[in-house]
N, C-alpha and C positions, 0 to 999 in steps of 0.2 A: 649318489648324485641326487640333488632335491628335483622333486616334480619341476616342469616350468607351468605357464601362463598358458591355457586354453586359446586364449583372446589376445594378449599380448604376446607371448612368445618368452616372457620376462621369466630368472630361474627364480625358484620358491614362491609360499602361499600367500603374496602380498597381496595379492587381489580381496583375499576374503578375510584378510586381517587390519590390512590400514586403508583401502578402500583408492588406491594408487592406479588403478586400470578404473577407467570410466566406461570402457566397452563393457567388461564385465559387469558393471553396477545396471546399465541399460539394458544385457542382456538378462539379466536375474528381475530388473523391473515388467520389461516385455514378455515373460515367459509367465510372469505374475507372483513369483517363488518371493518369499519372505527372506530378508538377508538379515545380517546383523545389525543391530540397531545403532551402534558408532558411526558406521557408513551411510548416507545418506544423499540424498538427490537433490537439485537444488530445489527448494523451496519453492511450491504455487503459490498467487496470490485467490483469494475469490475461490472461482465456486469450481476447482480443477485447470485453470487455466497455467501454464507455464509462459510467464513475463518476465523478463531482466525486471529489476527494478529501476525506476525511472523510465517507463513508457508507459504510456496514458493506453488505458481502455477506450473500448467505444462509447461509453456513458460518456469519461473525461473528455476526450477529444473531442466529442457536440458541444457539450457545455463549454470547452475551450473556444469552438468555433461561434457559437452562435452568441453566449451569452460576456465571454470577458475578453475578446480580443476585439470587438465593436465598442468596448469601453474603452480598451486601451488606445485604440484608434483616435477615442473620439475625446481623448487627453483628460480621461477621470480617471484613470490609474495613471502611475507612473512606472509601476514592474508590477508582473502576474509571471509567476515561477510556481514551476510544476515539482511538487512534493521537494520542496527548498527548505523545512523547516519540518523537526523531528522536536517534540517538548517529553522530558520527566515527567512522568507523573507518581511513579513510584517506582519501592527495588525491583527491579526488571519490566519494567513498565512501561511502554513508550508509544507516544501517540504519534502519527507523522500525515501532518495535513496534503490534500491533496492538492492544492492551489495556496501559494501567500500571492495579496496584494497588498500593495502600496497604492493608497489613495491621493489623489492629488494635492489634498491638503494635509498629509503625512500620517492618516491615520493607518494601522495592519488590519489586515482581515484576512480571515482562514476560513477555504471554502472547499466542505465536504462533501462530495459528489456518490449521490447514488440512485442506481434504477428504483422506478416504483416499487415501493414493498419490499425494498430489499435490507434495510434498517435495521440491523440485530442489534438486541437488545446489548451485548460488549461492546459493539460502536456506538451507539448511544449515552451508553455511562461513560464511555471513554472520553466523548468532544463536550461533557456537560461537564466533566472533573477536570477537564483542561481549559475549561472555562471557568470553573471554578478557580484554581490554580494561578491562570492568567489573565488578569482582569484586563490591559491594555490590547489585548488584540481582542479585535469583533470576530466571532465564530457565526460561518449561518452553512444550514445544512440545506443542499439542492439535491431536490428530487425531482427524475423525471429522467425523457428519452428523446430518440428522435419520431418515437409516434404521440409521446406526451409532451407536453410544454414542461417547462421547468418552474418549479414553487419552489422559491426560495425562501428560508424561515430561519429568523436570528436565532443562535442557541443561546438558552438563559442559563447561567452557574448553575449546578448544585446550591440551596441554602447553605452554610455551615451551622451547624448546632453543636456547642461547646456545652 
C-alpha cells in the first residue's frame, strides 16, 4: 500500500509530484525548504507582497483617491478602470497598465503609478516601448505617495531607428 498525504491524508506522492495539496506547498514554504520547481506559489507582485491580481496598492488606491476619482467626479473622464488593459509588446511580453482612462473628449490614457524612487529600469523600458508600439493612447508615469504629492510626467516612445 502507497504512503498517504502528511497534510492531506490523500493515498500516494501527489503532494511532491503534481503539487495538488496546497497545505503541503505552504508548509514546505513556511519551514523555508526548497520544493520542486513545477510546483509553485501563487505569484507576488512588487517587493514580496502577496496580492490577487486586480487590487490596488496603497500607492494606487491614493492616486485613485486623490488624483482620478475628483476628475472623474468632476466629468473629465468618463471611465478610470483599474488594470483593464494588458498590451503585446513582444513573444512573452506583456505590459498591463495600472489605470486606463477615458477622457471626456474620447481620448485613452494609461496611467502608471508608482512610489518615489521606485522606477526600475524594466518598467521604464516597458511603458516607453508600449509607447512606442502604441501611439493612440497618452502614457504618463505618476510618482509619488501620500507623504509626497504626485508629479505626473507624459511618457515619450522609444525613437525607432531602422
Amino acid at each position: 500500500m502507497a504512503a498517504s498525504c502528511s497534510s492531506c491524508g490523500k493515498p500516494g506522492p501527489h503532494c511532491r509530484t503534481t503539487g495538488d495539496c496546497i497545505k503541503y506547498l505552504e508548509a514546505e514554504h513556511k519551514a523555508g525548504r526548497r520544493f520542486n520547481r513545477d510546483i509553485r506559489l501563487p505569484a507576488t507582485r512588487g517587493h514580496g507582497t502577496a496580492e490577487p491580481p486586480g487590487t490596488m496598492n496603497k500607492t494606487e488606491r491614493y492616486y485613485y483617491e486623490t488624483v482620478l476619482k475628483p476628475k472623474y467626479l468632476d466629468n473629465q473622464y468618463q471611465a478610470v478602470m483599474f488594470e483593464a488593459l494588458k498590451l503585446r509588446l513582444g513573444w512573452k511580453c506583456f505590459y498591463t497598465t495600472d489605470f486606463f482612462c477615458v477622457t471626456s473628449v474620447g481620448q485613452f490614457e494609461l496611467h502608471e503609478v508608482k512610489a518615489p524612487k521606485r522606477w526600475e529600469d524594466d518598467a521604464r523600458v516597458k511603458i516607453q516601448v508600449a509607447a512606442s508600439l502604441y501611439p493612440w493612447f497618452q502614457f504618463f508615469g505618476c510618482e509619488g505617495s501620500p507623504k509626497v504629492p504626485f508629479e505626473i510626467t507624459p511618457i515619450q516612445a522609444i525613437p525607432a531607428s531602422f
